[in-house]
PDB file of N, CA, C and O in Angstrom, chain B, residues numbered from 101:
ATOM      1  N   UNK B 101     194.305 132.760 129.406  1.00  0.00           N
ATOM      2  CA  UNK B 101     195.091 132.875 128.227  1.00  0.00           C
ATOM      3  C   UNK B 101     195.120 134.323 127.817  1.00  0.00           C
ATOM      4  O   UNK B 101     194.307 135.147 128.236  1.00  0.00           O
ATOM      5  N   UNK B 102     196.249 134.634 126.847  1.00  0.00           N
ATOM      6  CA  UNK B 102     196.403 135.872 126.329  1.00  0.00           C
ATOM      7  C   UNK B 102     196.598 135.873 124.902  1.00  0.00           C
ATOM      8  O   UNK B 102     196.810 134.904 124.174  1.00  0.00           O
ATOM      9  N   UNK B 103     196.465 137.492 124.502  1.00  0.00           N
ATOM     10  CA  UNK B 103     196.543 137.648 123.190  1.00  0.00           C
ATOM     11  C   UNK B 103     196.996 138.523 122.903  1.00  0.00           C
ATOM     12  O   UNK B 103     196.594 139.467 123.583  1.00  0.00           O
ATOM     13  N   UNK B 104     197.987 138.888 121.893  1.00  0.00           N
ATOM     14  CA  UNK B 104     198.565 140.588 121.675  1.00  0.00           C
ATOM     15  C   UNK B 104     199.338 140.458 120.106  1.00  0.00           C
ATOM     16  O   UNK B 104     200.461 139.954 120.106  1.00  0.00           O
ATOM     17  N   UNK B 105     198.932 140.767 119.196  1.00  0.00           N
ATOM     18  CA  UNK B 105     198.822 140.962 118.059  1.00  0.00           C
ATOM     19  C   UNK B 105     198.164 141.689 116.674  1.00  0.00           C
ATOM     20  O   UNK B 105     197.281 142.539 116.786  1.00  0.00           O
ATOM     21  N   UNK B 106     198.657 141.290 115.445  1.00  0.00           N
ATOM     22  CA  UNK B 106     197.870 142.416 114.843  1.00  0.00           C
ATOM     23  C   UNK B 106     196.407 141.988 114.580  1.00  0.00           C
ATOM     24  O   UNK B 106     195.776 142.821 113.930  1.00  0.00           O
ATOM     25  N   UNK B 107     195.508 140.520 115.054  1.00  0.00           N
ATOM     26  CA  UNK B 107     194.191 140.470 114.831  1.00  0.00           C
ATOM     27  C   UNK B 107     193.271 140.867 115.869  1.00  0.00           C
ATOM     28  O   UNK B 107     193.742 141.236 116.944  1.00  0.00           O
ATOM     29  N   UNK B 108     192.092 140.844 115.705  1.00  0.00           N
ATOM     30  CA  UNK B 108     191.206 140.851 116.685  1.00  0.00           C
ATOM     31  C   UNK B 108     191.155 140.135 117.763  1.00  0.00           C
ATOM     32  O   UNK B 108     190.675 139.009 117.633  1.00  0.00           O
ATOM     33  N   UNK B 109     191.605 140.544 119.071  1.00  0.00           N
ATOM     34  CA  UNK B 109     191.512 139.579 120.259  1.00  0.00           C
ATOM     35  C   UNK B 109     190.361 138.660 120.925  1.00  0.00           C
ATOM     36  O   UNK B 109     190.365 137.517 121.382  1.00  0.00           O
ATOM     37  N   UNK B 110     189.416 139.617 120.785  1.00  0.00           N
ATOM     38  CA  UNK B 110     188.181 138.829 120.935  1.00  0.00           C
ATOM     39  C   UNK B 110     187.520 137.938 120.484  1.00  0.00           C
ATOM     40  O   UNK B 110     186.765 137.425 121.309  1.00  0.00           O
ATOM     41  N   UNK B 111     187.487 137.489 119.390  1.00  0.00           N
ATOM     42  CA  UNK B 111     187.250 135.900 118.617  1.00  0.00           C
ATOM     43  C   UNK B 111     188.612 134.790 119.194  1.00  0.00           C
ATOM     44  O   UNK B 111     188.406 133.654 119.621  1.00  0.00           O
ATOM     45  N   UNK B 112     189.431 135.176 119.126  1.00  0.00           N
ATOM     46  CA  UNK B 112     190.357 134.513 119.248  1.00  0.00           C
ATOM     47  C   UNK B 112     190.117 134.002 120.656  1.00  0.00           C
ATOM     48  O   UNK B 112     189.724 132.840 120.758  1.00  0.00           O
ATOM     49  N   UNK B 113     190.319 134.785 121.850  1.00  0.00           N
ATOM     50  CA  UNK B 113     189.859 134.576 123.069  1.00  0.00           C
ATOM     51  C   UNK B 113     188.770 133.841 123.428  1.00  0.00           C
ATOM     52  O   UNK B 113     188.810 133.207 124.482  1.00  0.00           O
ATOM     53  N   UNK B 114     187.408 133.810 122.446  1.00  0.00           N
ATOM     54  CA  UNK B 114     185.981 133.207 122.703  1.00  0.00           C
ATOM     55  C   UNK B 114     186.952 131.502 122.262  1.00  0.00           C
ATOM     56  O   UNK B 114     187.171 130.554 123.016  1.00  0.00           O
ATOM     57  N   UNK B 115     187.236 131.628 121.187  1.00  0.00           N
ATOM     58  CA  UNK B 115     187.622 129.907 120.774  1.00  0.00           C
ATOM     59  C   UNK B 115     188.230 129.495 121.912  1.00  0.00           C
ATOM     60  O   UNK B 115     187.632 128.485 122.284  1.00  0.00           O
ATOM     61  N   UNK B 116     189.294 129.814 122.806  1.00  0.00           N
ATOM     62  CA  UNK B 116     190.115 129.454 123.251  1.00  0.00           C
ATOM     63  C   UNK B 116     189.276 128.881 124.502  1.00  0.00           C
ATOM     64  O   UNK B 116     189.403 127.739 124.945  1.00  0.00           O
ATOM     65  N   UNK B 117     188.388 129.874 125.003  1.00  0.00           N
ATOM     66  CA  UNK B 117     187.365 129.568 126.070  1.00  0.00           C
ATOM     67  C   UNK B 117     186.916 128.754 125.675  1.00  0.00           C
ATOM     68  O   UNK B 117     187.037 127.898 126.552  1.00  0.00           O
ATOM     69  N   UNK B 118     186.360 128.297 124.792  1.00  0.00           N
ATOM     70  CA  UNK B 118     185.469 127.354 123.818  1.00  0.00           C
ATOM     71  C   UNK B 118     185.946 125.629 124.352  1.00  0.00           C
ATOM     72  O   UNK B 118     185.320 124.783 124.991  1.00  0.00           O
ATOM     73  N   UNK B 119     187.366 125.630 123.727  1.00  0.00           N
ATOM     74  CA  UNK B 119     188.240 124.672 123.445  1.00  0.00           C
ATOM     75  C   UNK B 119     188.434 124.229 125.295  1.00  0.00           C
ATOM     76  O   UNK B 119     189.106 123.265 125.661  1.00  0.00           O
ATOM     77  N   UNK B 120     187.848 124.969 126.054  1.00  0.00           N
ATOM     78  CA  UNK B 120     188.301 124.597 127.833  1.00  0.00           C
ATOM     79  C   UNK B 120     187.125 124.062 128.069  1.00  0.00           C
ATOM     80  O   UNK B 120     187.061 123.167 128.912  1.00  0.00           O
ATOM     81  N   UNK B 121     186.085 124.442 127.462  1.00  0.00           N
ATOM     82  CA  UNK B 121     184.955 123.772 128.130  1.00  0.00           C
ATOM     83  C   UNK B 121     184.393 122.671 129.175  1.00  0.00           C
ATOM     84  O   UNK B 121     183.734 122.567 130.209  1.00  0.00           O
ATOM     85  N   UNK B 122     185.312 121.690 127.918  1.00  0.00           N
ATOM     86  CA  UNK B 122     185.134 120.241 128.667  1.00  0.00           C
ATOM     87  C   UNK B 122     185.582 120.174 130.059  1.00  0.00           C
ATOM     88  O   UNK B 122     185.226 119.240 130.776  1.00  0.00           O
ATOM     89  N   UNK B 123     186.139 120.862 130.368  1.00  0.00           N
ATOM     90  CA  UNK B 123     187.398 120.888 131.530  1.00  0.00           C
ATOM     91  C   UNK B 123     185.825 121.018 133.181  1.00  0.00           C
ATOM     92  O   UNK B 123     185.845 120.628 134.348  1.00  0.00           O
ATOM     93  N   UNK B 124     184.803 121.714 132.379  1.00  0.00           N
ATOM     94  CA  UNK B 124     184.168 122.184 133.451  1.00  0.00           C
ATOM     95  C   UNK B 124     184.306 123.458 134.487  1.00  0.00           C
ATOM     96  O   UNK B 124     185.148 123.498 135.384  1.00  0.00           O
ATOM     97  N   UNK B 125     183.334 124.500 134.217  1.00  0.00           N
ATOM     98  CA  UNK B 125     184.014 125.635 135.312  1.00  0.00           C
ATOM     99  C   UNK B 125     182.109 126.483 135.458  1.00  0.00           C
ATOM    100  O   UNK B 125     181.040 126.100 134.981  1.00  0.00           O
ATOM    101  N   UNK B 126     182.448 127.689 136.314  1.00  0.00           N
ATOM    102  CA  UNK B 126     180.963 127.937 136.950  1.00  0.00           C
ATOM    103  C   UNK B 126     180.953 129.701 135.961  1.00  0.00           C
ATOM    104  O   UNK B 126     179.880 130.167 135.580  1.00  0.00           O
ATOM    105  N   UNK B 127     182.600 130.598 135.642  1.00  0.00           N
ATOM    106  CA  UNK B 127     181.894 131.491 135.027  1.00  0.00           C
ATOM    107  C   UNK B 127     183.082 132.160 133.986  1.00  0.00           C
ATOM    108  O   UNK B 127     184.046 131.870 134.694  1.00  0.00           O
ATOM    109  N   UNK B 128     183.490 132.623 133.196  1.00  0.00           N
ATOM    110  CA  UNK B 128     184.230 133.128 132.535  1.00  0.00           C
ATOM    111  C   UNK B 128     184.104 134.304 132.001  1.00  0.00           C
ATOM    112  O   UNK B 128     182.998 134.824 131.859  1.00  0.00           O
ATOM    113  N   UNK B 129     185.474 135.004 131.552  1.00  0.00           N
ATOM    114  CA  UNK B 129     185.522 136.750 131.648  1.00  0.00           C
ATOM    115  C   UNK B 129     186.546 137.280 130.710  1.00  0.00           C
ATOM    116  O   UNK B 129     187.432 136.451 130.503  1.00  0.00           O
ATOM    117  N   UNK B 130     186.656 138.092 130.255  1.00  0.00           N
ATOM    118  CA  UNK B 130     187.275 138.180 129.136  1.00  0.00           C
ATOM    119  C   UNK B 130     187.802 139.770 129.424  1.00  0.00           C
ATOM    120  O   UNK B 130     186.818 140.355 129.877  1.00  0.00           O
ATOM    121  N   UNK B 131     188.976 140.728 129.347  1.00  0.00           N
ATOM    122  CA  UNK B 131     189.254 141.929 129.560  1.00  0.00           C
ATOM    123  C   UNK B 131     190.371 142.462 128.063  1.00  0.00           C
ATOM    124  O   UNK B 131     191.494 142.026 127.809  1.00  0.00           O
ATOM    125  N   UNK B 132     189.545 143.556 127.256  1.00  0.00           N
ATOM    126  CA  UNK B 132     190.553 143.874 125.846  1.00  0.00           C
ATOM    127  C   UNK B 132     190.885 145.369 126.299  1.00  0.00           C
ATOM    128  O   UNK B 132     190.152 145.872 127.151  1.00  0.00           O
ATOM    129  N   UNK B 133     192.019 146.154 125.743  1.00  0.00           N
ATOM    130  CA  UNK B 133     192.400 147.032 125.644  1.00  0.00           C
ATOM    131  C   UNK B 133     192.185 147.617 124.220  1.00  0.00           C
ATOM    132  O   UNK B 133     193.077 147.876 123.413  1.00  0.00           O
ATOM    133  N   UNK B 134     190.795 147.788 124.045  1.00  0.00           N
ATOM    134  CA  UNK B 134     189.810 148.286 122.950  1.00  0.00           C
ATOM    135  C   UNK B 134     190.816 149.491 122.058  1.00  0.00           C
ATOM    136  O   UNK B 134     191.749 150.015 122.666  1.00  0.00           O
ATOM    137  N   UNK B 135     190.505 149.915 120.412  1.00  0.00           N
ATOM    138  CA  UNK B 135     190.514 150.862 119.700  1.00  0.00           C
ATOM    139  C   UNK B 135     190.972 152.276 120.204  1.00  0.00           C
ATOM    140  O   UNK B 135     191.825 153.016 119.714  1.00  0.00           O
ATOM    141  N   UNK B 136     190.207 152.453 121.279  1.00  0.00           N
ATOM    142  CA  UNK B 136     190.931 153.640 121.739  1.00  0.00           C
ATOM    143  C   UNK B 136     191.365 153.623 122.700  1.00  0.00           C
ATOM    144  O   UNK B 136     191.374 154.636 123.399  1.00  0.00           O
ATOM    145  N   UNK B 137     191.898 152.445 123.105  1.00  0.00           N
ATOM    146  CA  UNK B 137     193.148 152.453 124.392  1.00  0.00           C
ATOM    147  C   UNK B 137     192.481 152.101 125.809  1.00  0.00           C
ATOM    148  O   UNK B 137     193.173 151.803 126.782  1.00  0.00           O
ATOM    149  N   UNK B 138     191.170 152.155 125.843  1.00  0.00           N
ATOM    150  CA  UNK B 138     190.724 151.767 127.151  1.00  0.00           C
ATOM    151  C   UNK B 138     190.156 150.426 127.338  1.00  0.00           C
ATOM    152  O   UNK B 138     189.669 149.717 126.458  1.00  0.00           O
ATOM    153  N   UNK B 139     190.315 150.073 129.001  1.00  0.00           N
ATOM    154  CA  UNK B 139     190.205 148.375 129.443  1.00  0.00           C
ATOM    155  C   UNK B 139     189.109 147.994 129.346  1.00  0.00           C
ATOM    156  O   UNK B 139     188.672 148.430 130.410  1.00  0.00           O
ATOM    157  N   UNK B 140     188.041 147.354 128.747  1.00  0.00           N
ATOM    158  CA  UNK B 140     186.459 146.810 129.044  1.00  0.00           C
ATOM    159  C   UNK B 140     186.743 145.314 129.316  1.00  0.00           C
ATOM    160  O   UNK B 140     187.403 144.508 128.661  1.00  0.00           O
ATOM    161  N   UNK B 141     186.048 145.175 130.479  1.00  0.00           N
ATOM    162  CA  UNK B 141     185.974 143.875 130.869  1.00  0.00           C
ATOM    163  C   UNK B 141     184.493 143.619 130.551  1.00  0.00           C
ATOM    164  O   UNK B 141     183.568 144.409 130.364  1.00  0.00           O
ATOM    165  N   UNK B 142     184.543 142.391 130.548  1.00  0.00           N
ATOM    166  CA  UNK B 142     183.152 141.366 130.386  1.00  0.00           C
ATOM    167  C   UNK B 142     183.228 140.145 130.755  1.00  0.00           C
ATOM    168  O   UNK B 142     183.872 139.227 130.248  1.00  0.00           O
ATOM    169  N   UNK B 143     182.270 140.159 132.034  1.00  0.00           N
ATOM    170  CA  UNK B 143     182.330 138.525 132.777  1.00  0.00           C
ATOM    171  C   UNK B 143     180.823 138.209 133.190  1.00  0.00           C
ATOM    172  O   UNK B 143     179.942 139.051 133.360  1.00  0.00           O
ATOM    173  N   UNK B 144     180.745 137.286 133.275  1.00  0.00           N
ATOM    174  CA  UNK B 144     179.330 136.063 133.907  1.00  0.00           C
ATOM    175  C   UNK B 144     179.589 135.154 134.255  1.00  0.00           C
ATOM    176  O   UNK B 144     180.611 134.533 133.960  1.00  0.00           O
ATOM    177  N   UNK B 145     178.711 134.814 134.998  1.00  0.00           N
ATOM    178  CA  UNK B 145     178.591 133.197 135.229  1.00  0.00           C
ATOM    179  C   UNK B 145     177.880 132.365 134.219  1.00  0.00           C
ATOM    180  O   UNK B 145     177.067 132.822 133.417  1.00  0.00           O
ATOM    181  N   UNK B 146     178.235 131.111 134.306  1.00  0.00           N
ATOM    182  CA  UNK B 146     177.934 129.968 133.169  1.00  0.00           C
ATOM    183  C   UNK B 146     179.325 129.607 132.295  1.00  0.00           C
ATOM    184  O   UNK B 146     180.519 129.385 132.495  1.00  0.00           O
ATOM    185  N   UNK B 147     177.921 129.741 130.684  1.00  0.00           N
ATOM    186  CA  UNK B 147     179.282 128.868 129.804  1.00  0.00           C
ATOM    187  C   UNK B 147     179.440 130.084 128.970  1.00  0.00           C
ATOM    188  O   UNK B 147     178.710 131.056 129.162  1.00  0.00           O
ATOM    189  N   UNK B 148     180.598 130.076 127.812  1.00  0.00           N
ATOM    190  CA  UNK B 148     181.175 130.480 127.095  1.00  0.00           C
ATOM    191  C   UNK B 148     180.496 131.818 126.399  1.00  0.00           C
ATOM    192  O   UNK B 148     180.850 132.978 126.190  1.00  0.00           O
ATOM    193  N   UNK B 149     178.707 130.589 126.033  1.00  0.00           N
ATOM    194  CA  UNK B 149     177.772 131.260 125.290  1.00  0.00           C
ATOM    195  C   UNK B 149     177.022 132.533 125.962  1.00  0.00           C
ATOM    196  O   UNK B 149     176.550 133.499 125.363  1.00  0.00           O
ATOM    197  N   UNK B 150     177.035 132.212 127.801  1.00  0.00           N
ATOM    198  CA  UNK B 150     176.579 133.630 128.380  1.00  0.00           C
ATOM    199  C   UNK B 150     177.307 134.314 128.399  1.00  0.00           C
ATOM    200  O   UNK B 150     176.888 135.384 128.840  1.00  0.00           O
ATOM    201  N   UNK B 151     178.684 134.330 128.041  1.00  0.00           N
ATOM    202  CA  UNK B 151     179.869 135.328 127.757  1.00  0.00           C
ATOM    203  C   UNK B 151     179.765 136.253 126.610  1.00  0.00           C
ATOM    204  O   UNK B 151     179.793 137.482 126.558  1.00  0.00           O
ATOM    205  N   UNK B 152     179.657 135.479 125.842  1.00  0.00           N
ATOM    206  CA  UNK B 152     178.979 136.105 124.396  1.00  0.00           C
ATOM    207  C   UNK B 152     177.553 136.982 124.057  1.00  0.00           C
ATOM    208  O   UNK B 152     177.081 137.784 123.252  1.00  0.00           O
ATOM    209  N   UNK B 153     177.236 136.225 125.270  1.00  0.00           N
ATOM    210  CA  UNK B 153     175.365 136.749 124.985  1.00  0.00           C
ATOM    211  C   UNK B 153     175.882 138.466 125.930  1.00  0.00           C
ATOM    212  O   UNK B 153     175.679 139.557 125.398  1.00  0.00           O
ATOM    213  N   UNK B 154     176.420 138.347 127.088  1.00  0.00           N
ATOM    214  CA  UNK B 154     176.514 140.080 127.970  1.00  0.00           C
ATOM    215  C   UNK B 154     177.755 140.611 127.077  1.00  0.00           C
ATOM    216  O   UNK B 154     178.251 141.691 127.398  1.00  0.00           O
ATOM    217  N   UNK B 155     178.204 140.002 126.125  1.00  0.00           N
ATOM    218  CA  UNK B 155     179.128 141.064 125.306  1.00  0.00           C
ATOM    219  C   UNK B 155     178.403 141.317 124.174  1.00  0.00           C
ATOM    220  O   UNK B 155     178.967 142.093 123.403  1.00  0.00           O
ATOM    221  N   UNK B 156     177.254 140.882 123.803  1.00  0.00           N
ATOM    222  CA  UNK B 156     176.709 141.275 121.899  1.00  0.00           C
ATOM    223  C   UNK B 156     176.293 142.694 122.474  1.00  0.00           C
ATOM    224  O   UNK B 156     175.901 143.126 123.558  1.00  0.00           O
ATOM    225  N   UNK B 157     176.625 143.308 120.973  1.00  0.00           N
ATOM    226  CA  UNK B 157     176.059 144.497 121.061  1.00  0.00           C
ATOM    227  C   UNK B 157     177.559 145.338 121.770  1.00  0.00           C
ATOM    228  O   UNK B 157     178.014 145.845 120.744  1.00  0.00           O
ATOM    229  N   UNK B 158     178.065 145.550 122.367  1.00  0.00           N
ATOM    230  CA  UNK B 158     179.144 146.288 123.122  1.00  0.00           C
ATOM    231  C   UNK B 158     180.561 146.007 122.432  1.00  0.00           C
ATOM    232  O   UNK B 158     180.924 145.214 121.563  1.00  0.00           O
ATOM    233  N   UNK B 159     181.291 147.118 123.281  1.00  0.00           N
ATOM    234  CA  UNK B 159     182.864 147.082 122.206  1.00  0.00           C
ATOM    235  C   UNK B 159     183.519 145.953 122.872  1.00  0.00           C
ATOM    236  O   UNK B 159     183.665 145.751 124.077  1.00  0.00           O
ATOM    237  N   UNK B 160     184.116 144.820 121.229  1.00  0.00           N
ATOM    238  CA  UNK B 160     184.776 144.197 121.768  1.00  0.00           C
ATOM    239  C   UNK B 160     186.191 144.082 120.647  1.00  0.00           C
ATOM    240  O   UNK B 160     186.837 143.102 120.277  1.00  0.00           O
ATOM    241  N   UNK B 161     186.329 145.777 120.274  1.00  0.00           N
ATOM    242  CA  UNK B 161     187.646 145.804 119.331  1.00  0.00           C
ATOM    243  C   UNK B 161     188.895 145.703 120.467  1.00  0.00           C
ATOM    244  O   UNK B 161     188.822 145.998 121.660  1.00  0.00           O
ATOM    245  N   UNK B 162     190.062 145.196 119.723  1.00  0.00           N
ATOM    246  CA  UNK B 162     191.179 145.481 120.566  1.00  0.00           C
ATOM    247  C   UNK B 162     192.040 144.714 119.907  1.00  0.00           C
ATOM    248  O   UNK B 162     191.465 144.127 118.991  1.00  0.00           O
ATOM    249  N   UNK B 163     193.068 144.488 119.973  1.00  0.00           N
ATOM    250  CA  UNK B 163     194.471 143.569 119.562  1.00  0.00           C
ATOM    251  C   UNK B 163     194.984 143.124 120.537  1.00  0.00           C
ATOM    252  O   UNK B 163     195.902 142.331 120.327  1.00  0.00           O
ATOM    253  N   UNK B 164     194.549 143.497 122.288  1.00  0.00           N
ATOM    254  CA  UNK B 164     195.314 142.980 123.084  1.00  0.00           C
ATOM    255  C   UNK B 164     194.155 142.526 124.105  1.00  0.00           C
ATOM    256  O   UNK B 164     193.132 143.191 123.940  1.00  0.00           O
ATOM    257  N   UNK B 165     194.072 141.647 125.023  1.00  0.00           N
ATOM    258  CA  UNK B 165     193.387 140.967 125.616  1.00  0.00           C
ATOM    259  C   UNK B 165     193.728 139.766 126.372  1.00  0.00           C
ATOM    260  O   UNK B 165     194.666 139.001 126.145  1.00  0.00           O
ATOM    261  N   UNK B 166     192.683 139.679 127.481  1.00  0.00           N
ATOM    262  CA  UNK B 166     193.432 137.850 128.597  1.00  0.00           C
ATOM    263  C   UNK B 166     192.124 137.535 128.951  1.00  0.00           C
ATOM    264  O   UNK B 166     191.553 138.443 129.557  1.00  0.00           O
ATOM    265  N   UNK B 167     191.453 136.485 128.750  1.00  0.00           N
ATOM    266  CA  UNK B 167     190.946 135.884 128.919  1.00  0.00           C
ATOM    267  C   UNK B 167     190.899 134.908 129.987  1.00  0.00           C
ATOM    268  O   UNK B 167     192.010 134.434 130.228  1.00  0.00           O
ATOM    269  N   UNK B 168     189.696 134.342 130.896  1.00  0.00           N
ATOM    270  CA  UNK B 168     189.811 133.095 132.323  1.00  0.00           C
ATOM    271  C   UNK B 168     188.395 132.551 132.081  1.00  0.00           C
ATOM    272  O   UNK B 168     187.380 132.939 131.503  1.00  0.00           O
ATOM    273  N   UNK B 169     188.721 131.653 132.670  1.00  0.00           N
ATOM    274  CA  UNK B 169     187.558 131.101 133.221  1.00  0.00           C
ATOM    275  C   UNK B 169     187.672 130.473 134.771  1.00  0.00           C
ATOM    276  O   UNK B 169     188.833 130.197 135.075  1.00  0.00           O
ATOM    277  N   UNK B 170     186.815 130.238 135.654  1.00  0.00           N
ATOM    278  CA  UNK B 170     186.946 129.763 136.692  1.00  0.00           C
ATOM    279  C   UNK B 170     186.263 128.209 137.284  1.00  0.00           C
ATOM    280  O   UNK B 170     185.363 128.024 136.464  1.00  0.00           O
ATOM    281  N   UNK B 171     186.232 127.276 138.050  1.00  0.00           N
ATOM    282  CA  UNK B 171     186.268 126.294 138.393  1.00  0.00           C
ATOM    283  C   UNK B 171     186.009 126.460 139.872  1.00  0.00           C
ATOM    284  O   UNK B 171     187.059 126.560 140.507  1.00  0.00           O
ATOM    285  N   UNK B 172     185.218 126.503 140.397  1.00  0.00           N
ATOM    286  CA  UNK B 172     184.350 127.070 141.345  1.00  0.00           C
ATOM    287  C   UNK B 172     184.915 125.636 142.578  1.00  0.00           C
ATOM    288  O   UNK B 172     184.122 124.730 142.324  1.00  0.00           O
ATOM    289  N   UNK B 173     185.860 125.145 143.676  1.00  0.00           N
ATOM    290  CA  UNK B 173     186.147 124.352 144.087  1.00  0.00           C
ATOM    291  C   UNK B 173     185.528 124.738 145.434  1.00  0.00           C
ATOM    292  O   UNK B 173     185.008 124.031 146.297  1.00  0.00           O
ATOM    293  N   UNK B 174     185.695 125.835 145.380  1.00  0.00           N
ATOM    294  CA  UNK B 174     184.626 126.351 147.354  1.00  0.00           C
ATOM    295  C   UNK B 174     183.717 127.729 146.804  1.00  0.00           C
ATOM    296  O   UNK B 174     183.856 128.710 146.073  1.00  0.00           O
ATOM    297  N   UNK B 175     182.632 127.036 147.748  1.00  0.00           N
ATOM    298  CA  UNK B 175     181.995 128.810 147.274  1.00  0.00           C
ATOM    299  C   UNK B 175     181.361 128.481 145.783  1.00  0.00           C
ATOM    300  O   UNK B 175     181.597 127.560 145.001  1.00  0.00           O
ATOM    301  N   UNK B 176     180.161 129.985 145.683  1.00  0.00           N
ATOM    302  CA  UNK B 176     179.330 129.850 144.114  1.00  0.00           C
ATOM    303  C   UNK B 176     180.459 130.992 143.799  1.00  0.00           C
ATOM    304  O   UNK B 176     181.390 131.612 144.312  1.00  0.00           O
ATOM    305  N   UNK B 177     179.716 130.827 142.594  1.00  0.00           N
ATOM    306  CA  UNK B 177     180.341 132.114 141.447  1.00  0.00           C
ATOM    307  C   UNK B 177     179.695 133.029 142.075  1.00  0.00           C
ATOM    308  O   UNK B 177     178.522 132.832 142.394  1.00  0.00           O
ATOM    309  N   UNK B 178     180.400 134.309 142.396  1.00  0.00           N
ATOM    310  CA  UNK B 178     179.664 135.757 142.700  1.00  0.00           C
ATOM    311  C   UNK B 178     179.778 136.863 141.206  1.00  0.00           C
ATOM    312  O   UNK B 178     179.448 138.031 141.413  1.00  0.00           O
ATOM    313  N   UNK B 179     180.151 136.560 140.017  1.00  0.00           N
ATOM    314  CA  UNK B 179     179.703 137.773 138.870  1.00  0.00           C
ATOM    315  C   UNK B 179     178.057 138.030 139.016  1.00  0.00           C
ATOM    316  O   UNK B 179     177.055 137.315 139.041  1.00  0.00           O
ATOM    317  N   UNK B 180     178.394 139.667 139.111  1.00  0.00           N
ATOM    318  CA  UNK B 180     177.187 139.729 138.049  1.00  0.00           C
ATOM    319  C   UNK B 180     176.699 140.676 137.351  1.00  0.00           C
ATOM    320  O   UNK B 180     175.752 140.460 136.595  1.00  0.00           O
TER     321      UNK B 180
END
């Protein structure tokens, strides 16, 4: 999913991950085009909440952002 507007992308993006959960998947990742114009990505393996846990603390300003998660059908998750 994506986001590009005048709020914060990154909350918006965590719910949305949130709301897939049920669906089942092995790691999810999140990429904003931060405050001063540059790309930070942030990905792991697991759920939503280890997404959150390797982004606290780090920049997660931006208005624009895309969000995934993955569903691991062959093969493990390789983030790390």
């Amino acid at each position: 999913m994506g986001y590009v507007g005048g709020r914060q992308a990154y909350p918006i993006l965590v719910k949305c991950l949130t709301r897939l959960e049920y669906r089942g998947y092995d790691s999810a990742g999140v990429a904003l085009v931060n405050d001063n114009g540059d790309l930070v990505v942030y990905k792991t393996k697991g759920k939503v909440k280890d997404l959150e846990r390797a982004a606290e603390g780090k920049d997660v300003s931006g208005t624009v952002g895309i969000a995934h998660t993955r569903w691991a059908t062959h093969g493990e998750s390789c983030y790390n």
